[in-house]
DOLUMKE-616928 format. One record per residue (C-alpha): z, y, x; residue in three letters; residue number from 1; chain. Coordinates in steps of 0.25 Angstrom, whole numbers, plus 5000, padded with zeros to 4 digits. Example, Ala and Ser with C-alpha at 12.3 -4.5 7.8 and 13.67 -1.06 7.14 Angstrom:
<nodes>
NODE   up north east   r   k c
NODE 5031  4982 5049 ALA   1 A
NODE 5029  4996 5055 SER   2 A
</nodes>
This chain:
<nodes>
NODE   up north east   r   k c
NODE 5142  4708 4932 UNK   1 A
NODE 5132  4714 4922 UNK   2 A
NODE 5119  4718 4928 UNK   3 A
NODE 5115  4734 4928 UNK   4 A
NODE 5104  4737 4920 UNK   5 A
NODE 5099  4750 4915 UNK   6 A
NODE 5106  4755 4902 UNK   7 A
NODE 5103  4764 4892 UNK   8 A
NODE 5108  4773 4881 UNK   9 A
NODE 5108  4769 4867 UNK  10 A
NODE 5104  4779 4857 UNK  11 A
NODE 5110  4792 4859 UNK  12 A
NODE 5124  4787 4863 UNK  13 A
NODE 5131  4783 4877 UNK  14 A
NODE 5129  4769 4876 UNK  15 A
NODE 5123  4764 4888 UNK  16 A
NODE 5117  4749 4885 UNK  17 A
NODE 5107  4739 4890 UNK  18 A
NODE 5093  4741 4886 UNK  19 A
NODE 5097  4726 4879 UNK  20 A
NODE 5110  4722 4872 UNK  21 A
NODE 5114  4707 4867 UNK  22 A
NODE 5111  4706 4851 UNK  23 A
NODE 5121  4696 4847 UNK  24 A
NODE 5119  4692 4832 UNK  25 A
NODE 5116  4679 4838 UNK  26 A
NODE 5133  4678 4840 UNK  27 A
NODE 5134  4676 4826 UNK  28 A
NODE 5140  4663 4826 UNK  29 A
NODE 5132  4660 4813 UNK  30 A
NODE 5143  4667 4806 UNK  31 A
NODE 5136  4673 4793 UNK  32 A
NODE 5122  4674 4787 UNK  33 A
NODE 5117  4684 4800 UNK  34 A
NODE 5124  4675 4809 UNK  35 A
NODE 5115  4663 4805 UNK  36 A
NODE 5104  4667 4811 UNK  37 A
NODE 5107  4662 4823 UNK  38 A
NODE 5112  4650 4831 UNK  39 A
NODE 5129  4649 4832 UNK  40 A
NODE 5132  4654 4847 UNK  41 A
NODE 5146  4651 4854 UNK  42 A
NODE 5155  4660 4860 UNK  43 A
NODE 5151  4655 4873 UNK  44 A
NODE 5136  4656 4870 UNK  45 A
NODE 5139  4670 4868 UNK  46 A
NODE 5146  4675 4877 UNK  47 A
NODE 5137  4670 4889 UNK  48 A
NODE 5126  4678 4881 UNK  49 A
NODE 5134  4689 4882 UNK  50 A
NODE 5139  4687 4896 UNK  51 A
NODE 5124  4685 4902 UNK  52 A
NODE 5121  4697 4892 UNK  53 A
NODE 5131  4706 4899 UNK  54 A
NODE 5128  4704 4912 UNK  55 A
NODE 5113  4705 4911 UNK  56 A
NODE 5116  4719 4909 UNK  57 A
NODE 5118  4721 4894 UNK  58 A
NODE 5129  4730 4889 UNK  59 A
NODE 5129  4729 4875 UNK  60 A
NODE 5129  4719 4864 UNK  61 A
NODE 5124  4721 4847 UNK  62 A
NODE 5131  4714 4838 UNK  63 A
NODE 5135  4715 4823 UNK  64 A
NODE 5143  4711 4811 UNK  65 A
NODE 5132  4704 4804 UNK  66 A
NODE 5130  4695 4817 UNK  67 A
NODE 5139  4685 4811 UNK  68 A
NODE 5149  4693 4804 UNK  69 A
NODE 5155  4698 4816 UNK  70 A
NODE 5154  4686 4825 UNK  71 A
NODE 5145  4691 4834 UNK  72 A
NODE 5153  4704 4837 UNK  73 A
NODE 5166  4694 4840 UNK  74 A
NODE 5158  4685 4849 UNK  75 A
NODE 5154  4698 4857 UNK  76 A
NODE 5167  4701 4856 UNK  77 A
NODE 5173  4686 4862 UNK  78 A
NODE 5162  4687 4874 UNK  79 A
NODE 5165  4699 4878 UNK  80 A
NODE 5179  4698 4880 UNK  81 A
NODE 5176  4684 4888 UNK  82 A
NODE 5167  4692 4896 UNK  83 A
NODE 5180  4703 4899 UNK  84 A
NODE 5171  4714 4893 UNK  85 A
NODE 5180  4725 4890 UNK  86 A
NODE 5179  4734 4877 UNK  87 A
NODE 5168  4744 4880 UNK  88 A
NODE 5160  4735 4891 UNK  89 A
NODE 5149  4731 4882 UNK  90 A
NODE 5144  4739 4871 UNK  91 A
NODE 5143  4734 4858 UNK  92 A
NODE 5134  4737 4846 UNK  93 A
NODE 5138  4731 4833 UNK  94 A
NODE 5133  4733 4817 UNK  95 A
NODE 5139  4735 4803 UNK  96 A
NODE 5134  4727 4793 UNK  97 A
NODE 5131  4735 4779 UNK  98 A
NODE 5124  4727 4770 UNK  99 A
NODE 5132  4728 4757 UNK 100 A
NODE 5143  4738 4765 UNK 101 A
NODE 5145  4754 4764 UNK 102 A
NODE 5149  4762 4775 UNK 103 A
NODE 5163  4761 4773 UNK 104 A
NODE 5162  4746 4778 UNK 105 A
NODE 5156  4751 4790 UNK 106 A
NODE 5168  4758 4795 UNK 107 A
NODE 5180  4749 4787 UNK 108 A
NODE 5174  4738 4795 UNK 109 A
NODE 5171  4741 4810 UNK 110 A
NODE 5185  4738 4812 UNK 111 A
NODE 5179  4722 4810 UNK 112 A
NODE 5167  4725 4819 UNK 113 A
NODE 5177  4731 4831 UNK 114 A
NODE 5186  4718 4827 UNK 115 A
NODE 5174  4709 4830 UNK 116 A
NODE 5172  4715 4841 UNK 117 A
NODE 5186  4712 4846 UNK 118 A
NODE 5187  4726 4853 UNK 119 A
NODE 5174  4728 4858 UNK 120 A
NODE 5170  4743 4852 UNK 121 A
NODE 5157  4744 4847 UNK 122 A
NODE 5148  4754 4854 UNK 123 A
NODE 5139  4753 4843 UNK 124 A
NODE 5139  4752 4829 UNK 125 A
NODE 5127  4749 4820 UNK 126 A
NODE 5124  4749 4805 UNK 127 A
NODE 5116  4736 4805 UNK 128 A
NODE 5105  4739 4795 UNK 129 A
NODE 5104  4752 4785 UNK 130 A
NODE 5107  4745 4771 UNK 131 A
NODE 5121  4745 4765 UNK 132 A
NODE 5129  4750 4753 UNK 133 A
NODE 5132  4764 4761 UNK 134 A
NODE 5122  4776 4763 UNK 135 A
NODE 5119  4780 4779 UNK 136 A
NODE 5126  4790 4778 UNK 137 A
NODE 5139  4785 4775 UNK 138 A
NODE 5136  4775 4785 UNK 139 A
NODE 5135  4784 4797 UNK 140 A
NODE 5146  4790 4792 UNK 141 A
NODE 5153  4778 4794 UNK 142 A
NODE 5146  4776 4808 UNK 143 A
NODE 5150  4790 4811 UNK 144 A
NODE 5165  4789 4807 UNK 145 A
NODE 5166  4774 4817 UNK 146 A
NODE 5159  4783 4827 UNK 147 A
NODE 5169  4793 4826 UNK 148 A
NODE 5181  4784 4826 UNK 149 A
NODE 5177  4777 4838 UNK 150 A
NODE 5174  4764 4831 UNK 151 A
NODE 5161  4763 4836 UNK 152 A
NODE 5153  4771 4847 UNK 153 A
NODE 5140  4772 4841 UNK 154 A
NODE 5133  4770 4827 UNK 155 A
NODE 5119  4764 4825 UNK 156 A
NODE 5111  4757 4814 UNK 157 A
NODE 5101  4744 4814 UNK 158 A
NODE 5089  4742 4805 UNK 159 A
NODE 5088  4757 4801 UNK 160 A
NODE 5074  4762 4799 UNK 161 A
NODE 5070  4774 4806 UNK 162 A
NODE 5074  4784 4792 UNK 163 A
NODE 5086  4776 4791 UNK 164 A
NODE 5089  4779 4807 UNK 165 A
NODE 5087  4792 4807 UNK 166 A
NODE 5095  4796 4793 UNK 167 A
NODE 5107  4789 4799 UNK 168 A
NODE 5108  4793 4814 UNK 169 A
NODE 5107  4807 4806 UNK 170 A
NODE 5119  4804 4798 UNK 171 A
NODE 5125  4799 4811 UNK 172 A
NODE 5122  4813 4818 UNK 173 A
NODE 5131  4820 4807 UNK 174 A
NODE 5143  4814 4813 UNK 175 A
NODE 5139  4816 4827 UNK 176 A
NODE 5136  4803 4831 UNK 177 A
NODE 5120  4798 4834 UNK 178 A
NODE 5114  4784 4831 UNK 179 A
NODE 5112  4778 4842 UNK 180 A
NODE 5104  4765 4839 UNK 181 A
NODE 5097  4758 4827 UNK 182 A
NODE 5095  4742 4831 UNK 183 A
NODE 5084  4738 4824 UNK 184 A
NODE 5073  4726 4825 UNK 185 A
NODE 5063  4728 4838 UNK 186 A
NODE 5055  4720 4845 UNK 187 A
NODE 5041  4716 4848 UNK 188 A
NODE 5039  4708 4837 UNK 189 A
NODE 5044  4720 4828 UNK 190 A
NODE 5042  4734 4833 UNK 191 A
NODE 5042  4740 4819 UNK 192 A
NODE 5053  4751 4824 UNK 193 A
NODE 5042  4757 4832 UNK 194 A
NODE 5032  4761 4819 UNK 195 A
NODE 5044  4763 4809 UNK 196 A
NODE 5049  4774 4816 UNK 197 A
NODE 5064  4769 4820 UNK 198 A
NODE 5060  4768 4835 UNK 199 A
NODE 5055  4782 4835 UNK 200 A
NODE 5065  4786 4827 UNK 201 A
NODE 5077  4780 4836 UNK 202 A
NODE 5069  4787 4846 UNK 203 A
NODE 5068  4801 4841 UNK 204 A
NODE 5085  4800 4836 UNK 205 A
NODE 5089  4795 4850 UNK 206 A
NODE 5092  4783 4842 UNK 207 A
NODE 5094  4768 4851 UNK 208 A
NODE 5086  4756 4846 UNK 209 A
NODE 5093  4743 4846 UNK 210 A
NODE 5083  4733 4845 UNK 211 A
NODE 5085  4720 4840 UNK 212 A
NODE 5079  4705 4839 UNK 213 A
NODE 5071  4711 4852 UNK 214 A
NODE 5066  4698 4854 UNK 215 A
NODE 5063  4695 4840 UNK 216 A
NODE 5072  4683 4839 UNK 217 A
NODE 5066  4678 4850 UNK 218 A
NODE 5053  4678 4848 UNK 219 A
NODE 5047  4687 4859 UNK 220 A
NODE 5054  4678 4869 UNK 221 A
NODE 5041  4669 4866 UNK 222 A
NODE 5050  4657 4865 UNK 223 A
NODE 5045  4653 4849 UNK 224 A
NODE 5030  4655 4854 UNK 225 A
NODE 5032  4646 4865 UNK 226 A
NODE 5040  4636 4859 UNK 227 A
NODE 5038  4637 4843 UNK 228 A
NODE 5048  4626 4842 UNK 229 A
NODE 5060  4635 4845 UNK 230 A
NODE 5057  4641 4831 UNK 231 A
NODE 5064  4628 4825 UNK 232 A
NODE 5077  4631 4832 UNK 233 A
NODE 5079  4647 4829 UNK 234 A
NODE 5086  4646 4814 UNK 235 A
NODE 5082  4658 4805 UNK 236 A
NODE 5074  4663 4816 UNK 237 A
NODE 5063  4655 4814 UNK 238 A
NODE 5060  4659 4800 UNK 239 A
NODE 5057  4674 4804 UNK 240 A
NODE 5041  4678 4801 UNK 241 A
NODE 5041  4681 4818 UNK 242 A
NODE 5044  4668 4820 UNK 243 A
NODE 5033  4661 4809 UNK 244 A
NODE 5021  4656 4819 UNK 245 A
NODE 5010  4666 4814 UNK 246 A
NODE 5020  4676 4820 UNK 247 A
NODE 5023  4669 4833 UNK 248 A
NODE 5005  4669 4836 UNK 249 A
NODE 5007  4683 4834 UNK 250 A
NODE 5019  4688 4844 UNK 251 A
NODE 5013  4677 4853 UNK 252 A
NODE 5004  4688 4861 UNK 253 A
NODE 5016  4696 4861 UNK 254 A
NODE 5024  4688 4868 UNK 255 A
NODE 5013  4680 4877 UNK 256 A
NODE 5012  4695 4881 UNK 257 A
NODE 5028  4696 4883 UNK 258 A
NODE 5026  4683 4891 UNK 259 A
NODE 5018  4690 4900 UNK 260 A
NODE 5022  4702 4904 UNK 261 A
NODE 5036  4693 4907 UNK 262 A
NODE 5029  4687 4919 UNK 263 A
NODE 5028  4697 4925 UNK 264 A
NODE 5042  4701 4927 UNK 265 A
NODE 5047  4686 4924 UNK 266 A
NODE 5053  4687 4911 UNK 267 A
NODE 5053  4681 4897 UNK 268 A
NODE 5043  4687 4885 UNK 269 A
NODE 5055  4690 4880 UNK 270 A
NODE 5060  4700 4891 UNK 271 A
NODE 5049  4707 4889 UNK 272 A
NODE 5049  4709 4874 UNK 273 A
NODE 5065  4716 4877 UNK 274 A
NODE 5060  4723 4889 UNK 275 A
NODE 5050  4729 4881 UNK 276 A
NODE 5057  4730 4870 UNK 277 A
NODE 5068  4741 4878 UNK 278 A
NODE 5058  4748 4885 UNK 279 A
NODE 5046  4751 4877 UNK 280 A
NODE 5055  4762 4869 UNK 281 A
NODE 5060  4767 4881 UNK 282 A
NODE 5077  4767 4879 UNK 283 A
NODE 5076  4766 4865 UNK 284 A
NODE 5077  4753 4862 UNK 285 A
NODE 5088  4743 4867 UNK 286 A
NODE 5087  4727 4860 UNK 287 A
NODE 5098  4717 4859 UNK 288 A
NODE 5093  4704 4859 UNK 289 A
NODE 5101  4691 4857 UNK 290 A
NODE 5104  4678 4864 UNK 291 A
NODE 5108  4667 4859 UNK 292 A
NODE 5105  4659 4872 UNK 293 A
NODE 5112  4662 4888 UNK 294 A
NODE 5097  4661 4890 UNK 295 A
NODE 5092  4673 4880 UNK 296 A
NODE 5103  4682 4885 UNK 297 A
NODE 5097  4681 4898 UNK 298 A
NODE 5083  4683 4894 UNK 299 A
NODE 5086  4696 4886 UNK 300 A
NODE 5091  4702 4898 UNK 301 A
NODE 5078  4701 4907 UNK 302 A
NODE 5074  4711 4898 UNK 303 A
NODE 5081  4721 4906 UNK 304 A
NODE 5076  4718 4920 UNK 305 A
NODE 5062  4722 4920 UNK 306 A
NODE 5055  4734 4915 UNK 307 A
NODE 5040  4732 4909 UNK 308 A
NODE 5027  4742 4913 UNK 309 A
NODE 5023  4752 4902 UNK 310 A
NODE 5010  4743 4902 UNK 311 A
NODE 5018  4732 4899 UNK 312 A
NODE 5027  4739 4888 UNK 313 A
NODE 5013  4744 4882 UNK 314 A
NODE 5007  4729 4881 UNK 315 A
NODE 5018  4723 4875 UNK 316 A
NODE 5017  4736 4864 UNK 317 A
NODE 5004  4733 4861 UNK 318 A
NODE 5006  4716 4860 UNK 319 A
NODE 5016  4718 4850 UNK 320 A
NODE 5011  4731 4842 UNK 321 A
NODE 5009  4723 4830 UNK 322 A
NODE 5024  4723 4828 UNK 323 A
NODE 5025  4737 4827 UNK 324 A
</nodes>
């Protein structure tokens, strides 16, 4: 039985989700160039992930048709009809892809994403960044029309600037329909949204923000401060500037600082990092981070089980104000 925790609205719609959900582009099975980037995971791996996810509380899972050219979505799909979940039971975001594509793609092919998705209905739809071969408007009129038909239940955007944001839950509003959410990068290694104006943006539109890599790959967990040799055994991941040694002296106060504020309420650096993370913007912001360990599943969801002191929330702002 999944445990109760405290839910919270997404955006202006109805959806009532964990203040974290499961980021799954770790399900990729290698398939495609995205799906490289990390290490192959089995069906079995996955659906304990999901399983441990699930009954820690969380209630909705992000995936997309760039995270492995659709195999993530149907690995959700296979775990959750082990687990017995019934359409509707857990709420699913999923994106379109539309490098190279026009808006008319983006409506010919959500049958492929529902099919995927092997019945599950997507409660959220998202454009996954703002560059293809179509203008916004056309595209949220395409959003608008999936919405109407009962496609999808709601329409939301990734990588969109604050301008970019704001012109498109606009075009949205024409059909009657709101933005709810624009997923985006956040962290405390990168707090950019907070000086370009898309958080206070989001927050003046009534617009959820998604944030992902909320752990930045990994590195607030400390893990590659502590043990640098772990870099050797990430792939790809090892060759991002964060990870470089210059830059892992620099967060180290950072996370020495995470470390211990986690002593006092017994948890991991990292737990800290997402707890603050979905608490220093009030119910604004909600993360998804991955797992692609049993283990990191069951770390992300100690984020949910202790609450930090505006004290605390205000030292961790200032130790990592240089990520702003």
């Amino acid at each position: 039985m999944s445990e109760i925790i405290p839910l919270r609205k997404l955006g202006q719609s109805d959806l009532l989700i964990s203040a974290i959900g499961l980021g799954t582009w770790q399900f990729s099975k290698q398939n495609g160039f995205a799906g490289k980037y990390w290490e192959f995971l089995s069906d079995e791996e996955i659906l304990k992930i999901i399983q441990t996810s699930l009954d820690g509380g969380i209630n909705w899972i992000d995936t997309a048709e760039l995270y492995g050219k659709g195999e993530s979505e149907k690995a959700i799909a296979r775990a959750l009809k082990v687990l017995g979940k019934k359409p509707g039971e857990v709420i699913i975001a999923t994106k379109w892809w539309p490098m190279f594509r026009t808006a008319s793609h983006l409506e010919n092919s959500i049958n492929k994403r529902l099919e995927a998705l092997g019945g599950y209905p997507i409660d959220l739809y998202q454009i996954h960044q703002p560059y293809s071969l179509s203008n916004m408007a056309d595209e949220m009129r395409a959003m608008g029309r999936l919405v109407k038909q009962g496609k999808i239940r709601y329409a939301g955007v990734s990588n969109y600037s604050a301008g970019q944001m704001e012109r498109a839950y606009i075009e949205l509003s024409q059909y009657g329909i709101k933005l709810i959410s624009n997923q985006v990068h956040y962290n405390l290694l990168n707090r950019k949204i907070e000086s370009n104006g898309i958080l206070r943006k989001a927050k003046e539109l009534g617009i959820g923000i998604i944030a992902y890599s909320p752990l930045a790959q990994g590195l607030l967990t400390g893990k590659f401060h502590d043990q640098p040799e772990l870099l050797e055994k990430i792939g790809m991941r090892k060759y991002r500037s964060a990870f470089k040694k210059g830059n892992l002296l620099k967060s180290k106060p950072l996370i020495d600082l995470l470390k211990s504020i986690g002593l006092k309420y017994n948890v991991s650096a990292g737990q800290v990092a997402l707890n603050w993370l979905i608490s220093y913007s009030g119910e604004t912001v909600v993360a998804i981070p991955g797992a692609s360990r049993l283990s990191q599943a069951q770390d992300n969801l100690g984020c949910l089980h202790f609450a930090l002191s505006q004290d605390e929330l205000r030292q961790i702002d200032t130790a990592s104000l240089i990520y702003k």
